[in-house]
C-alpha positions as CSV (number, residue, x, y, z in Angstrom):
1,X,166.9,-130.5,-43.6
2,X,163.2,-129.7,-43.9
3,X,161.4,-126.3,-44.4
4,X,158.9,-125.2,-42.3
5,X,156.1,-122.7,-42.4
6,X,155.1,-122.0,-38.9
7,X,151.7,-120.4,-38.8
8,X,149.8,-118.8,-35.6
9,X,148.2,-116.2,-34.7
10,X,150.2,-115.9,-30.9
11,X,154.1,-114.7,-31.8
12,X,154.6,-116.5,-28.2
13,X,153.9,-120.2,-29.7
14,X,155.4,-119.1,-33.2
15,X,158.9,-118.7,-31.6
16,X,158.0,-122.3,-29.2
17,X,158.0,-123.9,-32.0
18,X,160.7,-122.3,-33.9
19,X,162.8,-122.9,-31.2
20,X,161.9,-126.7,-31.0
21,X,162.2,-127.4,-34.7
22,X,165.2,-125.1,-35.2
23,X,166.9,-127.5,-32.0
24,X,166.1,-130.3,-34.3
25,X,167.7,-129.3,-37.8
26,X,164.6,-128.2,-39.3
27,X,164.7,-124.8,-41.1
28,X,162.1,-122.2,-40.6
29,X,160.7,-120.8,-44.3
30,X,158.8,-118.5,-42.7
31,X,155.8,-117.5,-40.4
32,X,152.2,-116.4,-40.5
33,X,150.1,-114.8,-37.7
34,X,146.7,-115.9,-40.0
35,X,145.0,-118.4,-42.6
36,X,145.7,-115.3,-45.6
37,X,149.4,-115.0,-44.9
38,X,149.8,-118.7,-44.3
39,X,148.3,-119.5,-48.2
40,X,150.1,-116.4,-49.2
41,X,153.5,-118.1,-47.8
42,X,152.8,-121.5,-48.9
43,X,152.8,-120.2,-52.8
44,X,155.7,-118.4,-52.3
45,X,157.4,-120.8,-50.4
46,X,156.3,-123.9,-51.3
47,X,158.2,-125.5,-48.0
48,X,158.1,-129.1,-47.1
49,X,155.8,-128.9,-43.8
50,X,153.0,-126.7,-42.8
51,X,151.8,-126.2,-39.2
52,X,148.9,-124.5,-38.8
53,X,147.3,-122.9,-35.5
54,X,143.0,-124.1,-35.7
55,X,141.9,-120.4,-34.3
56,X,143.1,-117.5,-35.8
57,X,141.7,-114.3,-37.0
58,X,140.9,-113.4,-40.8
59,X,141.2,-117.0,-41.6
60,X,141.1,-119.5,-39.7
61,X,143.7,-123.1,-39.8
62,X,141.0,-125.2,-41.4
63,X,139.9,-122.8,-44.0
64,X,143.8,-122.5,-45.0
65,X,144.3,-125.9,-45.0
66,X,141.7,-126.8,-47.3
67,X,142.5,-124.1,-49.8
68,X,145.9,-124.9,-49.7
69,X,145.4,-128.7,-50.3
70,X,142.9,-127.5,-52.9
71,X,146.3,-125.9,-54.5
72,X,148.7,-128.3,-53.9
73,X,147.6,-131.8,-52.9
74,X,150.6,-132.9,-52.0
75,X,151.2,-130.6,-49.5
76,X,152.7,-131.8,-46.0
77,X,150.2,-130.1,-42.7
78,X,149.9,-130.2,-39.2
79,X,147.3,-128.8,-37.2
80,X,148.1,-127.2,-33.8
81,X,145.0,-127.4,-31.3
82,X,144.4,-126.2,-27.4
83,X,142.7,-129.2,-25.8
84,X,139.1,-129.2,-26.2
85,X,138.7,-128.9,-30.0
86,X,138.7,-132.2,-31.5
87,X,136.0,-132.2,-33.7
88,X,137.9,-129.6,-35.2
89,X,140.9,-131.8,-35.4
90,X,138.9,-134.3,-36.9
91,X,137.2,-131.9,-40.0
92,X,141.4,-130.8,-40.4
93,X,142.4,-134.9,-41.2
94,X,139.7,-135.1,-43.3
95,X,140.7,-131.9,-45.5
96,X,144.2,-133.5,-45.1
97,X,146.3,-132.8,-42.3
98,X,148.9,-135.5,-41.4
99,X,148.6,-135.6,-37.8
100,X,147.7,-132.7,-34.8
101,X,149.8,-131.7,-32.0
102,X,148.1,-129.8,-28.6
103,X,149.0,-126.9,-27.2
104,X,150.9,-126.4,-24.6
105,X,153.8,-127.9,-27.1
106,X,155.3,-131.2,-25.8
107,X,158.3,-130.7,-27.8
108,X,158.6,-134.6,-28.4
109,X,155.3,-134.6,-29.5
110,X,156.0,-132.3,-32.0
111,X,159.0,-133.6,-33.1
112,X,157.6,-137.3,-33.5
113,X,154.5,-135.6,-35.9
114,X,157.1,-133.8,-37.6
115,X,159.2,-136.3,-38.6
116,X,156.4,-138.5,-39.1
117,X,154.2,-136.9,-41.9
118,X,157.5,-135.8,-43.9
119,X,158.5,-139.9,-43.7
């Protein structure tokens, strides 16, 4: 099954989503509580699917995604959002995300984006 870097800067919605891919078959790579450890992960790793928290300290989701797509253009992303920040969900498609899920987690919303952008 898949790999999955789970990155966020709240341990709380680290282990949510953990918990809902890991129900699924998905296995987690690893985790990240910023934008650094997330690119830092994603070399090491290289695992199949990214998801990415928007706001988080040191660097933030977007600033991640971009370098990491910079990197490896191939690479598989979706951005986690609280309600209220679209336009930053929009600027996150544009650098390359797949798809988006909000927060609270819905885990069949996360699910469907998960299998989605890995096809």
């Amino acid at each position: 099954m898949a790999r999955v870097l789970i990155v966020d800067d709240a341990k709380f919605m680290r282990v949510t989503l953990s918990n809902i891919l890991e129900g699924a078959g998905y296995t987690i790579a690893g985790e990240a509580e910023n934008g650094e450890g997330a690119v830092r992960l994603y070399r090491e790793l290289q695992p199949d699917l990214v998801t990415l928290d928007i706001t988080m300290p040191e660097m933030n989701g977007l600033e991640a995604l971009k370098e990491i797509m910079r990197e490896f253009p191939s690479a598989k992303a979706v951005m986690c959002s609280a309600m209220g920040q679209q336009k930053m969900v929009v600027e996150a498609i544009e650098a390359g995300a797949k798809d988006f899920i909000i927060k609270p987690f819905d885990s069949s919303r996360v699910l469907e984006a998960a299998a989605r952008v890995l096809g």
